[in-house]
Backbone as a ProteinNet text record, in pm:
[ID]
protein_1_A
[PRIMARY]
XXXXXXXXXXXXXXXXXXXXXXXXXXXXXXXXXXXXXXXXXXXXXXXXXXXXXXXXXXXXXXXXXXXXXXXXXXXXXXXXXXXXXXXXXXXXXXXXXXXXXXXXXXXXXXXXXXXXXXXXXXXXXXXXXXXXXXXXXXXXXXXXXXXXXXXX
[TERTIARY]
279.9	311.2	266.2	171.7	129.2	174.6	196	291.1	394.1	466.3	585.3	581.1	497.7	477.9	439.1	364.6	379.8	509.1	555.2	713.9	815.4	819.8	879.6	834.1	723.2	673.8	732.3	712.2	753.8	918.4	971.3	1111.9	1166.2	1081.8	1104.4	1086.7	991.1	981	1113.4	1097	1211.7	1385.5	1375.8	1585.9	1565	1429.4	1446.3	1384.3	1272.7	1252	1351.9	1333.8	1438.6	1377.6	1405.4	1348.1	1482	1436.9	1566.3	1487.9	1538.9	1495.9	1596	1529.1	1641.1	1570.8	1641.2	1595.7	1649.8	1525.9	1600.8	1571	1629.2	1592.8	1590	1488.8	1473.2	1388.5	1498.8	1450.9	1451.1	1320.9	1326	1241.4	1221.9	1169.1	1025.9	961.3	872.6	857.8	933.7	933.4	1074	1032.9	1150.3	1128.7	1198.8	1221.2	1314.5	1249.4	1263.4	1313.1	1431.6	1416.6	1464.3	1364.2	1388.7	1477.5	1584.9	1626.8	1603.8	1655.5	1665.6	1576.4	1440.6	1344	1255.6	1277.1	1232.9	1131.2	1031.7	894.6	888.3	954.8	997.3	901.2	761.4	644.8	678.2	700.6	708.5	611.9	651.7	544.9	638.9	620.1	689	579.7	680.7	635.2	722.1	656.8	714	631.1	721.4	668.5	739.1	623.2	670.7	625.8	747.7	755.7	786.5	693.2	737.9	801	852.5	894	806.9	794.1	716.3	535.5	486.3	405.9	253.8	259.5	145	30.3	-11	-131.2	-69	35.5	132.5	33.7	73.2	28	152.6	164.6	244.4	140.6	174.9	129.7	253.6	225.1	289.7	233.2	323.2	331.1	381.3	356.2	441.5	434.9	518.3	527	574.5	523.1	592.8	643.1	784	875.5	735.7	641.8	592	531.8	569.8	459.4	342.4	297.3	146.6	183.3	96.1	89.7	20.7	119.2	15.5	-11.7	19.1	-63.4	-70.1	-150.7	-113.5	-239.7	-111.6	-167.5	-186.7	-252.6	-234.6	-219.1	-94	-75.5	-116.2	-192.2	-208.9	-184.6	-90.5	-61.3	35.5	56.3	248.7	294.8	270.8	329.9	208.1	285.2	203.8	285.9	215.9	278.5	215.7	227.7	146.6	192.3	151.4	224.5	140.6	204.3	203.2	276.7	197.7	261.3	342.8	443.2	558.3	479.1	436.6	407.4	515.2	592.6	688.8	819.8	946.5	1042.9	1095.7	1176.4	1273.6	1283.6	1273.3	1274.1	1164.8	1138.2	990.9	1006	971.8	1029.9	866.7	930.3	814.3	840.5	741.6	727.8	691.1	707	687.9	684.9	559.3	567.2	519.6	602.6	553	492.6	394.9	305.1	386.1	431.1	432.6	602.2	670.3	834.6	880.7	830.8	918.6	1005.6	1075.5	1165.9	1082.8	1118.2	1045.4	1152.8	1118	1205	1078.6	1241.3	1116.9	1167.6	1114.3	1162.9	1095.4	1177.9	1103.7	1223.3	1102.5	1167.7	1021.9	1101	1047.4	1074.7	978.9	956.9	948.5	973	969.8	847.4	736	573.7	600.4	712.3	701.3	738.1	832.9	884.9	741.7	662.7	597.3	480.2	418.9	314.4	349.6	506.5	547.9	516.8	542.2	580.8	443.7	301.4	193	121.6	154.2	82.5	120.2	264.4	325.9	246.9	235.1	153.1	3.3	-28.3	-200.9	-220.6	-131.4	-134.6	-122.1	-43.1	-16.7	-142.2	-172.7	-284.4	-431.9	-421.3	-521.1	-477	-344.9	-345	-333.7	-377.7	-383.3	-520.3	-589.8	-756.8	-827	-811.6	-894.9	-901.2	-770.5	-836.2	-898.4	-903.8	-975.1	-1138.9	-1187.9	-1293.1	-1351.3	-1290.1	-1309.5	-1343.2	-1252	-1253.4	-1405	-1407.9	-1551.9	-1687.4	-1670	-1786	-1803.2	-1757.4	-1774	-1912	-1882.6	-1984.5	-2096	-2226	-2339.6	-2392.1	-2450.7	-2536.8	-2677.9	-2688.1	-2795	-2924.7	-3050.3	-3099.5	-3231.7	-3309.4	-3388.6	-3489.3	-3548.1	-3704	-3779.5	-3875	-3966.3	-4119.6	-4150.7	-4246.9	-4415.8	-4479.8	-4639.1	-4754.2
1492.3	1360	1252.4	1278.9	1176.1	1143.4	1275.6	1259.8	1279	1297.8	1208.5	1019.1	989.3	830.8	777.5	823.2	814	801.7	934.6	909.3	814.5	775.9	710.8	549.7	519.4	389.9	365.4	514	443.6	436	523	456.2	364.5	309.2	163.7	79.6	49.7	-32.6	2.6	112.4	100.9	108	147.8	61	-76.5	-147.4	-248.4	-381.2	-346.9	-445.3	-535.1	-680.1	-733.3	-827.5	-754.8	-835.9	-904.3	-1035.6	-1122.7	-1103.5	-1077.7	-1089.5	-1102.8	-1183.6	-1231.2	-1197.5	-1206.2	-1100.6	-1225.5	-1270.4	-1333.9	-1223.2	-1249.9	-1178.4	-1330.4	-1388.6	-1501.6	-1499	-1606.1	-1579	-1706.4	-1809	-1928.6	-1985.9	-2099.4	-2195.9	-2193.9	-2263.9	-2319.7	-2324.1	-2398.8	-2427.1	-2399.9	-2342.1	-2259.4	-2278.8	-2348.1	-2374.3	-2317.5	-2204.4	-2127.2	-2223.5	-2203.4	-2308.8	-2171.6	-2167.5	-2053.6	-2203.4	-2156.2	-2228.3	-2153	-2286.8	-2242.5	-2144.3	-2171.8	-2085.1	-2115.4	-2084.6	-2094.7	-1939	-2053.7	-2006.5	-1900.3	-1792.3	-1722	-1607.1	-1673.2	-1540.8	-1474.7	-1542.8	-1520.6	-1538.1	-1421.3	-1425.7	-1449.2	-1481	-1481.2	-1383.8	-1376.3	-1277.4	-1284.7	-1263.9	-1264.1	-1145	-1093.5	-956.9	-966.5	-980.1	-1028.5	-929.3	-924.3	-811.4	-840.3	-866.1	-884.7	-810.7	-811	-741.1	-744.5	-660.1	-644.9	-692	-696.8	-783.9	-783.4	-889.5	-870.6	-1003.4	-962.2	-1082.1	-1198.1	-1206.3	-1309.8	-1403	-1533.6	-1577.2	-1617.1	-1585.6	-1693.4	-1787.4	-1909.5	-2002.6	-1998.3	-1953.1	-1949.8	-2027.3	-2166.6	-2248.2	-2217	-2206.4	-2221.9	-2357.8	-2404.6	-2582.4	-2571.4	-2583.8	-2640.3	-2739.2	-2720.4	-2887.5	-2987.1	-3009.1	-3105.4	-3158.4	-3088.1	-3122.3	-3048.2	-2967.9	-2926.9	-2803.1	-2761.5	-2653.8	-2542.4	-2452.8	-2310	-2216.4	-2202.9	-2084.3	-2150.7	-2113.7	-2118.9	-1963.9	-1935.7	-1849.4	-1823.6	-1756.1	-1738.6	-1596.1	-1529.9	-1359	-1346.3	-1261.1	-1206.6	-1028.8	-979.6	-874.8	-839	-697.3	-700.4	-683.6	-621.5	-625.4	-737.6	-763.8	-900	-873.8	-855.9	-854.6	-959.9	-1066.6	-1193.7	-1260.2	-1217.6	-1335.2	-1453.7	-1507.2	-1624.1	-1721.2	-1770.6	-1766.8	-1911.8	-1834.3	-1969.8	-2061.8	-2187.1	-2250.1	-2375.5	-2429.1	-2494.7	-2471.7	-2522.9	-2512.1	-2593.5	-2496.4	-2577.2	-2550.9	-2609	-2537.4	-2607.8	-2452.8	-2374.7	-2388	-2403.4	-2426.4	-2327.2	-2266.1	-2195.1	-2239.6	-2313.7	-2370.3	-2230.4	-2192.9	-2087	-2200.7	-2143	-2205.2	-1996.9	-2034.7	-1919.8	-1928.6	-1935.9	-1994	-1934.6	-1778.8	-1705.9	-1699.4	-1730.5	-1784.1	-1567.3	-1525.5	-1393.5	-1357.2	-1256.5	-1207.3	-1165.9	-1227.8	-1195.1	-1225.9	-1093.1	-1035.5	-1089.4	-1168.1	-1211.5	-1229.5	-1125.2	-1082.6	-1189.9	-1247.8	-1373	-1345.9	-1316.1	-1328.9	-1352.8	-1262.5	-1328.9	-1179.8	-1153.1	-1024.3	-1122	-1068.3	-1097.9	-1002.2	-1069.6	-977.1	-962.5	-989.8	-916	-789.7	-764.1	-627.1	-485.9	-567	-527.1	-462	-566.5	-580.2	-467.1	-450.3	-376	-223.3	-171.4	-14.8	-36.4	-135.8	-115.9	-79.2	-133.6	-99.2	140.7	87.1	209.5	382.8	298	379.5	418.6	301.7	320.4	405.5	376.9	481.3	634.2	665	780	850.7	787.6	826.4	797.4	725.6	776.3	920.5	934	1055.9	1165.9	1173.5	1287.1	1289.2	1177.4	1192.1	1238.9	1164.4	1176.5	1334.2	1404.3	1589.6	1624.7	1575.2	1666.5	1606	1509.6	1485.4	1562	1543.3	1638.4	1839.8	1854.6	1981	1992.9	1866.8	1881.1	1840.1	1790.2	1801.6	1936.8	2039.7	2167.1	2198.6	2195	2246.6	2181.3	2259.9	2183.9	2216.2	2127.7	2146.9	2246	2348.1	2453.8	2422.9	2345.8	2350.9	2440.5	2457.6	2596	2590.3	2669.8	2604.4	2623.6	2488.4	2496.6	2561.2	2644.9	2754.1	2658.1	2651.6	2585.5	2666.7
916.8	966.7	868.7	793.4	686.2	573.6	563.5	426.3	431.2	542.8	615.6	613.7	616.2	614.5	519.8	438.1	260.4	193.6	223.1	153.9	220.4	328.5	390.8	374.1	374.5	282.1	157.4	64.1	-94.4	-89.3	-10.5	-20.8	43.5	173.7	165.6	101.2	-14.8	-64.9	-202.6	-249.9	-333.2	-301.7	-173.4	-126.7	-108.6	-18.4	70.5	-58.7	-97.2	-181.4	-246.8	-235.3	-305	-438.6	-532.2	-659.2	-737.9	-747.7	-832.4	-966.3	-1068.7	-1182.4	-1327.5	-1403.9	-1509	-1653.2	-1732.5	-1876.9	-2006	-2033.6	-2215	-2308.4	-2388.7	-2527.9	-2632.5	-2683.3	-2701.5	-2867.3	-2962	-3066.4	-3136.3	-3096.4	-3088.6	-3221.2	-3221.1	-3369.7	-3313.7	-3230.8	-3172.5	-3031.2	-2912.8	-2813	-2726.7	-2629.3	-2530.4	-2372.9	-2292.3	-2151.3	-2143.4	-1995.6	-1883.6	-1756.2	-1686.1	-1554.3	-1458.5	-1346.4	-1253	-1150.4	-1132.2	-1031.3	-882	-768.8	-634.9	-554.7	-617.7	-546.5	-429.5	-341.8	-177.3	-183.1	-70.7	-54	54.8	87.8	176.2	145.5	145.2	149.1	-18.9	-130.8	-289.3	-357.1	-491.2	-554.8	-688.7	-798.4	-920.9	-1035.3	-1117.6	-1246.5	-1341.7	-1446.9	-1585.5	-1651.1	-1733.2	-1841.9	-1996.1	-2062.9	-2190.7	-2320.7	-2404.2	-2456.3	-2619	-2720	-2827.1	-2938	-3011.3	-3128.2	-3229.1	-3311.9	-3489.3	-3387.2	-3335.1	-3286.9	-3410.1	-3481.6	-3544.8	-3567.4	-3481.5	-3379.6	-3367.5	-3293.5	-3207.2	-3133.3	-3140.3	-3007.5	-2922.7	-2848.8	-2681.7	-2618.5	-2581	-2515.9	-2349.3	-2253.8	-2136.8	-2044.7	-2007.1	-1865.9	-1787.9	-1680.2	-1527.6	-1447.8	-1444.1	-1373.2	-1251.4	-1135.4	-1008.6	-1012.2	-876.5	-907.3	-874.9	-861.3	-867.4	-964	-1058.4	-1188.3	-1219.5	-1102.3	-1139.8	-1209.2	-1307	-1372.4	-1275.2	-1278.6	-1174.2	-1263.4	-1393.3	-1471.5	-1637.9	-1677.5	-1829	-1897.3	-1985	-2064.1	-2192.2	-2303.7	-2408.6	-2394.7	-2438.1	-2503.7	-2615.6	-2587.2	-2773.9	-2793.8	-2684.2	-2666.1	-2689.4	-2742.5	-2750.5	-2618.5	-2535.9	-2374.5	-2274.6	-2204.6	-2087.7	-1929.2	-1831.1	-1697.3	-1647	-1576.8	-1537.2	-1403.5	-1292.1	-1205.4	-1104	-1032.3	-1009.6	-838	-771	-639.6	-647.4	-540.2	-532.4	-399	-471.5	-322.2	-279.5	-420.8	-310.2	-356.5	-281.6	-267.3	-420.7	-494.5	-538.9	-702.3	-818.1	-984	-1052.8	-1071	-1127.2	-1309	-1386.6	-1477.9	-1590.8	-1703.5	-1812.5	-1913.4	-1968.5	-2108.4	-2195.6	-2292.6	-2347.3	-2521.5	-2612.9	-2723.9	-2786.4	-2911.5	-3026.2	-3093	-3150.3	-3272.9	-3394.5	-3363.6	-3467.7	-3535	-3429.2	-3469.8	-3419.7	-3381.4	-3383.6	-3207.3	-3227.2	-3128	-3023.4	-2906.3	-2767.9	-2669	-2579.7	-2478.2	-2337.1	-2256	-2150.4	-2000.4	-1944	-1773.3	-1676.9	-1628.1	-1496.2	-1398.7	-1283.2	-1163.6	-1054	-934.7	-827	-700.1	-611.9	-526.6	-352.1	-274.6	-172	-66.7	-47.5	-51.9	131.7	187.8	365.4	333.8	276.4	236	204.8	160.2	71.2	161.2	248.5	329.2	435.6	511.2	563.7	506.8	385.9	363.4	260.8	303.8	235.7	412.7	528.6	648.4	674.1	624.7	659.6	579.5	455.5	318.2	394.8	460.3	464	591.9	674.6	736.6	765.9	694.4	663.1	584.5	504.3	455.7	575.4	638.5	787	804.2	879.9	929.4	840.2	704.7	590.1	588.1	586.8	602.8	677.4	810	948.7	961.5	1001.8	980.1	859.4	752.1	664.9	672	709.9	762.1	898.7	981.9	1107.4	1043	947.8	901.9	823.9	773.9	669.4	769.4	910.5	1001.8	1067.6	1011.8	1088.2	979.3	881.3	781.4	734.6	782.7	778.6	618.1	559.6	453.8	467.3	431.4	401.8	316.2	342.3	305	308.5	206.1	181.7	218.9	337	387.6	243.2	273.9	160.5	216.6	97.7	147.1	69.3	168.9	118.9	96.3
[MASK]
++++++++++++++++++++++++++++++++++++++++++++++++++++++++++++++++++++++++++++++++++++++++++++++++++++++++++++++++++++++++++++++++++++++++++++++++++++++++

């Protein structure tokens, strides 16, 4: 039954999950704007994964701007791969300043996950794993620890 609900968790999340996600391959001078349009706060999270070419001690400078102006992340990469995300708190375009120091080819995934989906086939996961646990605990209270009378 548990691992009946394990597997049945991870493939909810992988039919039901709905991830929007968009892909540059971006091979810019200096300075590069990202505009995530039409993004509603429907329990979201955003992410970007950034992926350089030749990478030889690159820097990326990465903004994330809410339509209001406020900055919700800033980063420096100095990695050839980067996974980074970031919560949607209001309605509307999200925009990523991205600067290169180094002028080279970078590949760059931004999107956005919908975390009810998520929370759902993460209750479903944890459970299952209750009922894979709870007997093998019960099985391991049968057996007492043997210790050796000590002789004086």
């Amino acid at each position: 039954m548990g691992i009946t609900l394990i597997i049945f968790g991870v493939v909810y999340v992988i039919l039901c999950a709905h991830v929007t996600k968009s892909s540059y391959d971006i091979d810019f001078d200096l300075h590069k704007i990202i505009k995530l349009n039409d993004v509603s706060i429907e329990n979201n999270i955003g992410f970007y994964k950034i992926t350089m070419d030749n990478y030889h001690d690159n820097v990326l400078i990465i903004q994330i701007v809410d339509p209001n102006g406020n900055m919700l992340d800033h980063k420096k990469i100095k990695t050839e791969m980067s996974v980074n995300y970031f919560d949607l708190v209001y309605n509307g375009e999200y925009v990523m300043k991205i600067t290169n120091l180094d002028k080279t080819k970078t590949k760059i995934d931004v999107g956005k996950i919908n975390l009810g989906i998520v929370y759902y086939s993460m209750i479903i996961i944890i459970s299952g794993i209750a009922f894979v646990l709870i007997p093998c605990f019960d099985i391991l209270k049968v057996y007492k620890i043997a210790h050796p009378e000590e002789k004086i």
